[in-house]
PASEBA-1860 file (N, C-alpha, C; in nm, 3 decimals):
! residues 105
1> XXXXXXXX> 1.533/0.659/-0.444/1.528/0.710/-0.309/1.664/0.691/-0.242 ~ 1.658/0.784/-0.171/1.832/0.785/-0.067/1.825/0.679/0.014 ~ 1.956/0.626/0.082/1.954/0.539/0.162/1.893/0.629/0.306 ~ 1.854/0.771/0.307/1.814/0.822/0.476/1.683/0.820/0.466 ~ 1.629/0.821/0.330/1.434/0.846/0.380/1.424/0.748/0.470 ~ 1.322/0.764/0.525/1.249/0.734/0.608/1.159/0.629/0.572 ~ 1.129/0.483/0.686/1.077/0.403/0.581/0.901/0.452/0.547 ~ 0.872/0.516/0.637/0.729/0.559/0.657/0.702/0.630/0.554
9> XXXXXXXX> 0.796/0.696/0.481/0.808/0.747/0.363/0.855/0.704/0.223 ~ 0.913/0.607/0.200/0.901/0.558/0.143/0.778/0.480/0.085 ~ 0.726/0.436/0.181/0.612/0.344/0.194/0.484/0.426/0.108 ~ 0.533/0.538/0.151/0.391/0.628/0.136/0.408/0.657/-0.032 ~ 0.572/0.677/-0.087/0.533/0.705/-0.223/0.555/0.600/-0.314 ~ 0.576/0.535/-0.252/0.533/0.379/-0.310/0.391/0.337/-0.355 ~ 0.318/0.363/-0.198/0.149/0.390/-0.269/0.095/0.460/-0.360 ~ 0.152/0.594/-0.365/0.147/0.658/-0.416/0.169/0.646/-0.601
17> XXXXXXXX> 0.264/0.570/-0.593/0.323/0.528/-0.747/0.175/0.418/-0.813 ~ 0.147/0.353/-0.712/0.075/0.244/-0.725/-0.033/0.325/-0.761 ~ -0.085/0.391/-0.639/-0.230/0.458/-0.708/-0.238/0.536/-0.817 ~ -0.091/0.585/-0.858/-0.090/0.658/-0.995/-0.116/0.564/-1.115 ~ -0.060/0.422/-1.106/-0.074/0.308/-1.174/-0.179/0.243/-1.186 ~ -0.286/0.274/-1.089/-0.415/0.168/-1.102/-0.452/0.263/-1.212 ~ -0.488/0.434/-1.156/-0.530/0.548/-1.233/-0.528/0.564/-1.369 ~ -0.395/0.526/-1.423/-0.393/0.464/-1.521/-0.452/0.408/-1.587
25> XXXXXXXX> -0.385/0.289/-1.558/-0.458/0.145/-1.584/-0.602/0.177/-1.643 ~ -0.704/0.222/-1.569/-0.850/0.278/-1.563/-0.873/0.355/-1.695 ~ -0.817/0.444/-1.655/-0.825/0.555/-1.743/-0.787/0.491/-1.884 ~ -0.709/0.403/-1.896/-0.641/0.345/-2.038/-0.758/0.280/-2.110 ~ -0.798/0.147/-1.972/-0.937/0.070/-2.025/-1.089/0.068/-2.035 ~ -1.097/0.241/-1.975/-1.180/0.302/-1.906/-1.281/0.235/-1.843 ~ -1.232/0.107/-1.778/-1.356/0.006/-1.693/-1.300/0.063/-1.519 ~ -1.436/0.150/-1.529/-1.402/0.231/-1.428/-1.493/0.181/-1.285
33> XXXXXXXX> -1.540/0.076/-1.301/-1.633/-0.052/-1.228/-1.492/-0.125/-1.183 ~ -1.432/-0.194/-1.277/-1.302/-0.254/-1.236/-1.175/-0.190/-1.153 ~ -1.171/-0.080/-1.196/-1.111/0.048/-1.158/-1.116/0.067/-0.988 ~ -1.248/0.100/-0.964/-1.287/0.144/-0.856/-1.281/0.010/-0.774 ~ -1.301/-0.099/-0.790/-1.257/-0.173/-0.647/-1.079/-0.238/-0.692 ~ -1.056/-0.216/-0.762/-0.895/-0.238/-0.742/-0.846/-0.130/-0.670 ~ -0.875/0.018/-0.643/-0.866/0.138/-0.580/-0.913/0.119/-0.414 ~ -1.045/0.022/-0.393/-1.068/-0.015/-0.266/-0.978/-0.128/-0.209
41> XXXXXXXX> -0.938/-0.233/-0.280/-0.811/-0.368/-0.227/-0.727/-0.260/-0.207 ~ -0.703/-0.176/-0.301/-0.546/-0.087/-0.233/-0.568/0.004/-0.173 ~ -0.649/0.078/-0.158/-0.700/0.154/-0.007/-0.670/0.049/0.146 ~ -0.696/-0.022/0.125/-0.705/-0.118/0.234/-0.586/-0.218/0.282 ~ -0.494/-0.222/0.179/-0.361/-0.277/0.192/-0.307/-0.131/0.265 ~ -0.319/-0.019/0.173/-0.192/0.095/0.198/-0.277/0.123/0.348 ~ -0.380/0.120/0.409/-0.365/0.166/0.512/-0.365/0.083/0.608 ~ -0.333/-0.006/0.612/-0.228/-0.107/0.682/-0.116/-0.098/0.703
49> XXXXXXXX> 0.020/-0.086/0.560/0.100/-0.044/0.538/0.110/0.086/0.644 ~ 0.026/0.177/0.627/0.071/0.320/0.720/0.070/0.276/0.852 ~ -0.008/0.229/0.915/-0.094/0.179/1.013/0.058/0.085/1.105 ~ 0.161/0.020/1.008/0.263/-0.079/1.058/0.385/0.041/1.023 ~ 0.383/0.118/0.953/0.510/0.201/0.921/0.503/0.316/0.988 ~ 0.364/0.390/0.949/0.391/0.554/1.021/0.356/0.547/1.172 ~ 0.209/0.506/1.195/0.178/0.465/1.299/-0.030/0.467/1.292 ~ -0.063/0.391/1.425/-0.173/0.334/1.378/-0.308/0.465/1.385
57> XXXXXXXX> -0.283/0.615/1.418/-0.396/0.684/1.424/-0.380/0.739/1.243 ~ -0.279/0.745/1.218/-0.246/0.756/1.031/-0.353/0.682/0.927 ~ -0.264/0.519/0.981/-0.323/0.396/0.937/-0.485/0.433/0.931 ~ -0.573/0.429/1.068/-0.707/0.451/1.086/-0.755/0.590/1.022 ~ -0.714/0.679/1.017/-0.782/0.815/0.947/-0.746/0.791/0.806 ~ -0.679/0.732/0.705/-0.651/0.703/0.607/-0.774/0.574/0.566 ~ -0.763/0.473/0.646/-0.893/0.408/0.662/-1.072/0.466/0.640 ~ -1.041/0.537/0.711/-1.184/0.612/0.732/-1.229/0.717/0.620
65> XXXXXXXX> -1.099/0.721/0.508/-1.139/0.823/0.436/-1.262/0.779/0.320 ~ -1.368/0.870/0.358/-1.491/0.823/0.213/-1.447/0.942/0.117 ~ -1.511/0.908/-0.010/-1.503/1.029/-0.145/-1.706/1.042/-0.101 ~ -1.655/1.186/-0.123/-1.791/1.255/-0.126/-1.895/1.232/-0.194 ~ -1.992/1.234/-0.201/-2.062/1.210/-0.335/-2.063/1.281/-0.465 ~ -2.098/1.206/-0.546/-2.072/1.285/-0.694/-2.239/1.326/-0.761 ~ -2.238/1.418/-0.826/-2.320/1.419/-0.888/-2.305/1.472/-1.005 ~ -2.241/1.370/-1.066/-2.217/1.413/-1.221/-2.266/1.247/-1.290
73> XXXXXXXX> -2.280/1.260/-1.465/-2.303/1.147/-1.466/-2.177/1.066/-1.547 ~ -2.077/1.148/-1.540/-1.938/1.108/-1.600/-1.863/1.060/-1.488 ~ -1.875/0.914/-1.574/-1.811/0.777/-1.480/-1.630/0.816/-1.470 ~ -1.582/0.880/-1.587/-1.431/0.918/-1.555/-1.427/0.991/-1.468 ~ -1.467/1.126/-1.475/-1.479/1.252/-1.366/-1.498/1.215/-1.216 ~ -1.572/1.070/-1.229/-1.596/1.061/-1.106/-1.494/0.949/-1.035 ~ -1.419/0.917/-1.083/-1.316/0.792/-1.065/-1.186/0.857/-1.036 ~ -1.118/1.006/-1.162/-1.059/1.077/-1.105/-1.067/1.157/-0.960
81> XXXXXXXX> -1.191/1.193/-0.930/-1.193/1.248/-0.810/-1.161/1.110/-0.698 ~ -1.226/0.975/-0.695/-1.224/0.927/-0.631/-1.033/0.885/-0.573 ~ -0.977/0.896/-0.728/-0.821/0.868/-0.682/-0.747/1.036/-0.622 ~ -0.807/1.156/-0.609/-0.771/1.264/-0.593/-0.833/1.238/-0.440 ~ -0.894/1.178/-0.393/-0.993/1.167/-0.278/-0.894/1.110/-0.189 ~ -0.767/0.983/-0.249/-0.626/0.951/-0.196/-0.545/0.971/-0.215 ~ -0.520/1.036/-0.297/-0.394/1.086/-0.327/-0.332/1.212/-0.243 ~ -0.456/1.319/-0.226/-0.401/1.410/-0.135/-0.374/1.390/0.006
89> XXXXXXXX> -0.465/1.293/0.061/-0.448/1.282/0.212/-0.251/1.188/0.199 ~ -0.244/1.121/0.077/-0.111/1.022/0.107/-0.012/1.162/0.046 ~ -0.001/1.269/-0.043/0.053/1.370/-0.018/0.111/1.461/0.057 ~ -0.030/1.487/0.147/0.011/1.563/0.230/0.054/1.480/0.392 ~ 0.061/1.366/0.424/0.146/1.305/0.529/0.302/1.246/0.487 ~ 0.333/1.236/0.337/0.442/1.221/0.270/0.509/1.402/0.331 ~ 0.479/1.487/0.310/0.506/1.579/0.340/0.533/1.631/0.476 ~ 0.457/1.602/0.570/0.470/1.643/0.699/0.617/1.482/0.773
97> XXXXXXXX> 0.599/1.358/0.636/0.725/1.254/0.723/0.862/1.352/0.674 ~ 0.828/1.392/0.530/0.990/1.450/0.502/1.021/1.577/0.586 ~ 0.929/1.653/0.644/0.960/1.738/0.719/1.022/1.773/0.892 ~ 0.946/1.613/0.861/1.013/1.551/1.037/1.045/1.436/1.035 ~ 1.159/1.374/0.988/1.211/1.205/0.943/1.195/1.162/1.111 ~ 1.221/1.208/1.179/1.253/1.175/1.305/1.116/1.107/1.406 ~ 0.964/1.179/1.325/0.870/1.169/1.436/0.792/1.065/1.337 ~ 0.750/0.973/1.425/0.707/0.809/1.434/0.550/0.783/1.475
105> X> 0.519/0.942/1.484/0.336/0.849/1.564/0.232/0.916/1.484
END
């Protein structure tokens, strides 16, 4: 990363790296029980993290995000969606910081 990003952005693909890494992780050992609350501790760190970097209505709607229900009986399928369930919302505000380095709330 450049020395101008933004730290709010940074931050964000930092999580981002991380949640690609738990995803992993999961997917490697497929203990997708273990999986899924290492995915909730870091749900709950990173939206803190936003909450102190971007600002706190971010932080709280990032908070509040549930995964829909599933009705499949494939425990992967449903673990991928659950990390697709964060990944896009931390996507698409990574996107709207690089588009405006400047705006803070």
């Amino acid at each position: 990363m450049s020395l101008d990003t933004p730290a709010g952005l940074s931050i964000i693909l930092r999580q981002l790296e991380e949640l690609e890494a738990l995803a992993n992780q999961t997917l490697e050992d497929l203990n997708t029980v273990a999986g899924t609350e290492r995915i909730m501790k870091w749900k709950a760190h990173t939206a803190a993290l936003i909450s102190n970097a971007v600002g706190h209505q971010q932080g709280t709607a990032f908070a509040g995000i549930q995964p829909g229900p599933s009705f499949t009986n494939d425990m992967i399928e449903e673990f991928t969606d659950l990390v697709a369930c964060y990944r896009v919302p931390l996507l698409t505000l990574a996107k709207q910081l690089s588009s405006s380095p400047l705006s803070k709330s």
